[in-house]
N, CA, C and O atoms as a printed pandas DataFrame, in Angstrom:
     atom_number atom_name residue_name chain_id  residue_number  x_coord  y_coord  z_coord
0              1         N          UNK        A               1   90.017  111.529   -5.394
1              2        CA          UNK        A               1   88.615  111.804   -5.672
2              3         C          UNK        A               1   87.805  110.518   -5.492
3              4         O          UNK        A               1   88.365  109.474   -5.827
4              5         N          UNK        A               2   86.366  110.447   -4.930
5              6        CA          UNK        A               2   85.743  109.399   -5.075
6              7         C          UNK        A               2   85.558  108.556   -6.461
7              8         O          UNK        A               2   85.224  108.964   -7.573
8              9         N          UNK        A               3   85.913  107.154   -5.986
9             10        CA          UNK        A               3   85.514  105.882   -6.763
10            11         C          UNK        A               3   86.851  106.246   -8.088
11            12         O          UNK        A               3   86.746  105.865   -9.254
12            13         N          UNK        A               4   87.805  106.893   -7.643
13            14        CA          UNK        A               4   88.754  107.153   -8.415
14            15         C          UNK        A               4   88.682  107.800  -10.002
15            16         O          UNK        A               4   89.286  107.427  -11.007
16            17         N          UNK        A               5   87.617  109.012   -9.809
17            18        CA          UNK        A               5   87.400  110.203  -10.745
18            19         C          UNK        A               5   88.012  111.108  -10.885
19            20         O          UNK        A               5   88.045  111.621   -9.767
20            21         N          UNK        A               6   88.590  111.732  -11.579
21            22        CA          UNK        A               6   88.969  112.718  -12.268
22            23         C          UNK        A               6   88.415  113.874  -11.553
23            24         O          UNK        A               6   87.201  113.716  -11.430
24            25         N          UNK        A               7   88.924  115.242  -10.906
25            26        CA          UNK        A               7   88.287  116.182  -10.496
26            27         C          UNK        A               7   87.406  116.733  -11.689
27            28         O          UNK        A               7   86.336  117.263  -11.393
28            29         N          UNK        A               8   87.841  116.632  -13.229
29            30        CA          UNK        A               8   87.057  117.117  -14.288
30            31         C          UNK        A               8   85.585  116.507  -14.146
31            32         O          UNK        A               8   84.537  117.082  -13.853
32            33         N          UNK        A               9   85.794  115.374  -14.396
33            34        CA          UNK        A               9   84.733  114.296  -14.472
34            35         C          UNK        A               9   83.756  114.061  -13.010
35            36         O          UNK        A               9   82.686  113.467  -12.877
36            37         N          UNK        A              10   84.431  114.635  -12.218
37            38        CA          UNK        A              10   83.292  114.860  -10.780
38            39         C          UNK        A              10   82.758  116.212  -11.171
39            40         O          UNK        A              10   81.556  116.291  -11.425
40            41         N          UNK        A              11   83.593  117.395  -11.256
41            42        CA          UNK        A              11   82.936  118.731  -11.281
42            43         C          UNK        A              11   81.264  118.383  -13.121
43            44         O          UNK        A              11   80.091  118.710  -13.304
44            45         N          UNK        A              12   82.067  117.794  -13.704
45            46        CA          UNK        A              12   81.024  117.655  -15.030
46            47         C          UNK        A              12   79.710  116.940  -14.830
47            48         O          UNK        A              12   78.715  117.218  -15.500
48            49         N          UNK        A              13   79.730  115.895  -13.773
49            50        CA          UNK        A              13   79.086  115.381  -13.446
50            51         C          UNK        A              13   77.654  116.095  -12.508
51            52         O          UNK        A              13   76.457  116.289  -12.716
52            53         N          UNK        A              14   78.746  116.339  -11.282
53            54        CA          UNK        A              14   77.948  117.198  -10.218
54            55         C          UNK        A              14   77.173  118.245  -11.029
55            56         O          UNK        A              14   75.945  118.280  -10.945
56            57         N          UNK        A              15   77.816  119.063  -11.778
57            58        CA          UNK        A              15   76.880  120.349  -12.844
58            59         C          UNK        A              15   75.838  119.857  -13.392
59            60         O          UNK        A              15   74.800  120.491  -13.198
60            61         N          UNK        A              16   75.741  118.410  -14.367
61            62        CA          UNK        A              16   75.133  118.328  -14.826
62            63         C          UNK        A              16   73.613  117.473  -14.114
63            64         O          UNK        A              16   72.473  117.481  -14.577
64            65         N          UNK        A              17   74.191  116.709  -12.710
65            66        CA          UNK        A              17   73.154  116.353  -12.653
66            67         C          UNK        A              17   72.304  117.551  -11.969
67            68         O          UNK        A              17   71.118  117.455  -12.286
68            69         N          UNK        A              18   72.573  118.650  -11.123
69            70        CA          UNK        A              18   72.362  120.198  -10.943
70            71         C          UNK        A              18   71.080  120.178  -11.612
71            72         O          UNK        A              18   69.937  119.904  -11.245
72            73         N          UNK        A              19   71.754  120.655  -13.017
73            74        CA          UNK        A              19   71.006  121.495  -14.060
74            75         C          UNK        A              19   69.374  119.910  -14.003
75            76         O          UNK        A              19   68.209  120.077  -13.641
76            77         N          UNK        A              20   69.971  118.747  -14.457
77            78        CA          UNK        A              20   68.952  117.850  -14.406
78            79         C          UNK        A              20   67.891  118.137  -13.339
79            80         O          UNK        A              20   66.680  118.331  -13.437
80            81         N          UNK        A              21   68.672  118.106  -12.349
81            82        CA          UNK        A              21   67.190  118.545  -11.333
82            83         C          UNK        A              21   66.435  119.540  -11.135
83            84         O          UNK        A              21   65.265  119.597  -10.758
84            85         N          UNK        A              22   67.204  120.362  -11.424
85            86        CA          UNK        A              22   66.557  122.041  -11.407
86            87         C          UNK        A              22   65.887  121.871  -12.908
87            88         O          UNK        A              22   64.786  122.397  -12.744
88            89         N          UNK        A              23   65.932  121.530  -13.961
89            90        CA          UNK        A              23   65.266  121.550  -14.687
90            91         C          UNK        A              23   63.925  120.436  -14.782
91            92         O          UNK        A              23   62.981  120.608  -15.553
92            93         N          UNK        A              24   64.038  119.414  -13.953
93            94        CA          UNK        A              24   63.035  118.398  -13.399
94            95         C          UNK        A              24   61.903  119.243  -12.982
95            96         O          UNK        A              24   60.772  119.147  -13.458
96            97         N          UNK        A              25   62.486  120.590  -11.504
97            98        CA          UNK        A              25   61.793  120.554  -10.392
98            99         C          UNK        A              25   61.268  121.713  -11.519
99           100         O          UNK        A              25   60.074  121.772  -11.226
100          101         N          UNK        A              26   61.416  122.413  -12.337
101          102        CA          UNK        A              26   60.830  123.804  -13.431
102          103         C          UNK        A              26   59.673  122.893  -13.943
103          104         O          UNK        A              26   58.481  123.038  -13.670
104          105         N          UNK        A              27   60.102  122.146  -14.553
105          106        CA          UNK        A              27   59.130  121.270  -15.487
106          107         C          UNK        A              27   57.927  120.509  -14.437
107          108         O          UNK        A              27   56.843  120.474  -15.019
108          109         N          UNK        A              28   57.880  119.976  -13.213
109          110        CA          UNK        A              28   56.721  119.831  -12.909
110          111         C          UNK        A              28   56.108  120.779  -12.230
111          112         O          UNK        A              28   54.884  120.711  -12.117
112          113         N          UNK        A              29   56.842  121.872  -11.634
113          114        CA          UNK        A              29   56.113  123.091  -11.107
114          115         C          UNK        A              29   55.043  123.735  -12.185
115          116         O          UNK        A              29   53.907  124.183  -12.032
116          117         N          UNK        A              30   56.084  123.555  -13.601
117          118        CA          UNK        A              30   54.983  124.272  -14.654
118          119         C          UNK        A              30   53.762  123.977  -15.401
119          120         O          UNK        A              30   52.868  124.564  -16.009
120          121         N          UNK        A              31   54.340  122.146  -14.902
121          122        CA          UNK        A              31   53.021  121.306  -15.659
122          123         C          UNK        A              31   51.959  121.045  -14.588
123          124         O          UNK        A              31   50.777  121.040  -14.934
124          125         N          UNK        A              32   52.337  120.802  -13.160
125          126        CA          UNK        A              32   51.183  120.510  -12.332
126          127         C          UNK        A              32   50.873  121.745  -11.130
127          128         O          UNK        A              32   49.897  121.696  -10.382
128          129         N          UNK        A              33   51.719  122.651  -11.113
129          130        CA          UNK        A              33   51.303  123.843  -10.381
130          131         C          UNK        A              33   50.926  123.639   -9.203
131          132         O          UNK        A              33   49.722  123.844   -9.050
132          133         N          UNK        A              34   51.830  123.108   -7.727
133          134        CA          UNK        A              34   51.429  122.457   -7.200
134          135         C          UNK        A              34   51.213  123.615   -5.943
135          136         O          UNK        A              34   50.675  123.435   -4.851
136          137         N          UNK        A              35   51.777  124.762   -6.451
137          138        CA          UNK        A              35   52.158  125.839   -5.305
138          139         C          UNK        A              35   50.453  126.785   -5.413
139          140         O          UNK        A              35   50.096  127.497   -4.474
140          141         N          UNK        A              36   49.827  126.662   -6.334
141          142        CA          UNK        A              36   48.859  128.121   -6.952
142          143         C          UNK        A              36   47.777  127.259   -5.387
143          144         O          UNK        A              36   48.267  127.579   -4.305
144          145         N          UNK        A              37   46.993  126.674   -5.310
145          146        CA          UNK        A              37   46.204  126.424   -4.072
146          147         C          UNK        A              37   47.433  126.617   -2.905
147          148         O          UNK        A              37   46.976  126.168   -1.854
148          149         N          UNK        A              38   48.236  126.907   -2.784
149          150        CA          UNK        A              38   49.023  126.833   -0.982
150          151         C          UNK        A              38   48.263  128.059    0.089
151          152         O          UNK        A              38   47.988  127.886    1.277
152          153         N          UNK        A              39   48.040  129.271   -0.697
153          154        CA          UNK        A              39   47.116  129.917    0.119
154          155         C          UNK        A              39   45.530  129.407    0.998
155          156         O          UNK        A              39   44.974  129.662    2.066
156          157         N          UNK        A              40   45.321  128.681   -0.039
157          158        CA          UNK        A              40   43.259  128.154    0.390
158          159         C          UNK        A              40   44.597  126.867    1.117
159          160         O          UNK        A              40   44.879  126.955    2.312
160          161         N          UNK        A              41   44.931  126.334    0.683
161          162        CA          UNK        A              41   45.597  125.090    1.767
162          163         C          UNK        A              41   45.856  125.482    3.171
163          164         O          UNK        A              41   45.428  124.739    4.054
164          165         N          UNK        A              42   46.812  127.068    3.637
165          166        CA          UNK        A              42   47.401  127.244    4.532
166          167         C          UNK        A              42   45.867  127.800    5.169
167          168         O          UNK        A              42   45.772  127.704    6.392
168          169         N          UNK        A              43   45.078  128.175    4.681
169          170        CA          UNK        A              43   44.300  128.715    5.530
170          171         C          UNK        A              43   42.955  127.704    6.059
171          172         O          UNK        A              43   42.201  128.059    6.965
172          173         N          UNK        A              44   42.850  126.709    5.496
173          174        CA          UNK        A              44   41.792  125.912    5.844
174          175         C          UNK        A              44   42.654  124.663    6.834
175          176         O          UNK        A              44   41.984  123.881    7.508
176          177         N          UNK        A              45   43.913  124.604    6.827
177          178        CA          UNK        A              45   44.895  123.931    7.735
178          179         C          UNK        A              45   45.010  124.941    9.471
179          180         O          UNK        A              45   45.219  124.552   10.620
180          181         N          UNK        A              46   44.830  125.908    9.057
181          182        CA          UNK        A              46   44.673  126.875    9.766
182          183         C          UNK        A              46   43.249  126.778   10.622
183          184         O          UNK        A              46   43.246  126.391   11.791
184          185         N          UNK        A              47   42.107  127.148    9.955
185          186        CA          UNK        A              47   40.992  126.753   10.645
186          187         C          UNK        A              47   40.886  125.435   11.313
187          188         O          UNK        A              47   40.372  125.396   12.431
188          189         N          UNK        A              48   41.271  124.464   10.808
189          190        CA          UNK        A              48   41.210  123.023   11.324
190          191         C          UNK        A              48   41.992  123.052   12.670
191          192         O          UNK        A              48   41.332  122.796   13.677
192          193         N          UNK        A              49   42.902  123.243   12.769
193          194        CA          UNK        A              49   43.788  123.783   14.392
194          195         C          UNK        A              49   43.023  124.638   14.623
195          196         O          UNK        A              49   42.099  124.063   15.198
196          197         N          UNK        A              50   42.770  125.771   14.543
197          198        CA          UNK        A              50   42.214  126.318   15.377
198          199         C          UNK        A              50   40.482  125.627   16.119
199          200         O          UNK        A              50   40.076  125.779   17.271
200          201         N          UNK        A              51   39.792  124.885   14.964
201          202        CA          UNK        A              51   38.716  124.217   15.544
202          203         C          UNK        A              51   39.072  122.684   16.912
203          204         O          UNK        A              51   38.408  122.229   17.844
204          205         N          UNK        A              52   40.445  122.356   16.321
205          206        CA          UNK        A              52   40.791  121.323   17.300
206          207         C          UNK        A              52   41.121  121.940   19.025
207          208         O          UNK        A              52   40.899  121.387   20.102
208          209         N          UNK        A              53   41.764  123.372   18.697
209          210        CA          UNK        A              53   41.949  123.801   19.830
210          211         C          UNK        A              53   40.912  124.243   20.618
211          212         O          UNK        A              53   40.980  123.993   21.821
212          213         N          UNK        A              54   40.147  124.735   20.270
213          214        CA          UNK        A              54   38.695  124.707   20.778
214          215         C          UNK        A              54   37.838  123.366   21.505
215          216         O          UNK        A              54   37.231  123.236   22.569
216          217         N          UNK        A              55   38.049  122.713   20.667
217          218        CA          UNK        A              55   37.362  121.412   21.010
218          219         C          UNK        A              55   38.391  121.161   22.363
219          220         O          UNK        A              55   37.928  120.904   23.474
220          221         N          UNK        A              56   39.746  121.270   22.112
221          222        CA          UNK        A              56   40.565  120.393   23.609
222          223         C          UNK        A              56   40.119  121.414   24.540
223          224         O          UNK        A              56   40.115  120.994   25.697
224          225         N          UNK        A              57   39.678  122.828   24.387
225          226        CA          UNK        A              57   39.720  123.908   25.632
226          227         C          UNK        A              57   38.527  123.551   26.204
227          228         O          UNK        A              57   38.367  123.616   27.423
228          229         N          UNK        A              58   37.421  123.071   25.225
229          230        CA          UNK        A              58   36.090  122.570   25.874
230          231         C          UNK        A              58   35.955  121.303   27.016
231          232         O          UNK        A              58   35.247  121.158   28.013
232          233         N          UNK        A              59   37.047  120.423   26.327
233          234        CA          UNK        A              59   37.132  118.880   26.374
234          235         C          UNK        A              59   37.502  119.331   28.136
235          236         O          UNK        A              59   36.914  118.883   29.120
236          237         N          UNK        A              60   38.809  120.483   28.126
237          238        CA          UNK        A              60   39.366  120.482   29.553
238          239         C          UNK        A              60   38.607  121.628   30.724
239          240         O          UNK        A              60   38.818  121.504   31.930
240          241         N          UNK        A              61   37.796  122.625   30.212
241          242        CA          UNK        A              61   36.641  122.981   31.199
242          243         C          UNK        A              61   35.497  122.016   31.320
243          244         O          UNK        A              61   34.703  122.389   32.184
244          245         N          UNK        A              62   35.080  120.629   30.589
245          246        CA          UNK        A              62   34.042  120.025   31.242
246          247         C          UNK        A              62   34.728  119.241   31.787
247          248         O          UNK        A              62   33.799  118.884   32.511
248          249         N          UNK        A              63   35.704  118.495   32.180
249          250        CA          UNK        A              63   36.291  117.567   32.645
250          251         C          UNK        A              63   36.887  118.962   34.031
251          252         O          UNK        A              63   37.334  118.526   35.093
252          253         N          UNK        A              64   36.839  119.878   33.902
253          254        CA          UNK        A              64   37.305  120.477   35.191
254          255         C          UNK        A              64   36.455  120.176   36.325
255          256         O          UNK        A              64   36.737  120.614   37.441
């Protein structure tokens, strides 16, 4: 086993740091809510490409 561990002491380990992170990634999802704007995000990311693509289709019929 690595660094000469115990399969107990790797499997106890690996679980627990698991649970540590998954309980990290709960706890700031719940305190800063980072997902509730992703809709108004995806869609104004959305308009912005689509206004850039416009602008290059213009950029390449006056330069035609």
């Amino acid at each position: 086993m690595p660094a000469g561990v115990s399969w107990g002491q790797y499997t106890k380990f690996l679980g627990s740091a698991l649970l540590a992170m998954m309980a990290g990634s709960q706890a700031v999802h719940l305190y800063y809510k980072p997902l509730d704007d992703l809709p108004v995000y995806i869609e104004r990311e959305q308009h912005h490409h689509q206004q850039e693509q416009q602008q290059q289709q213009h950029h390449q019929q006056a330069a035609s």
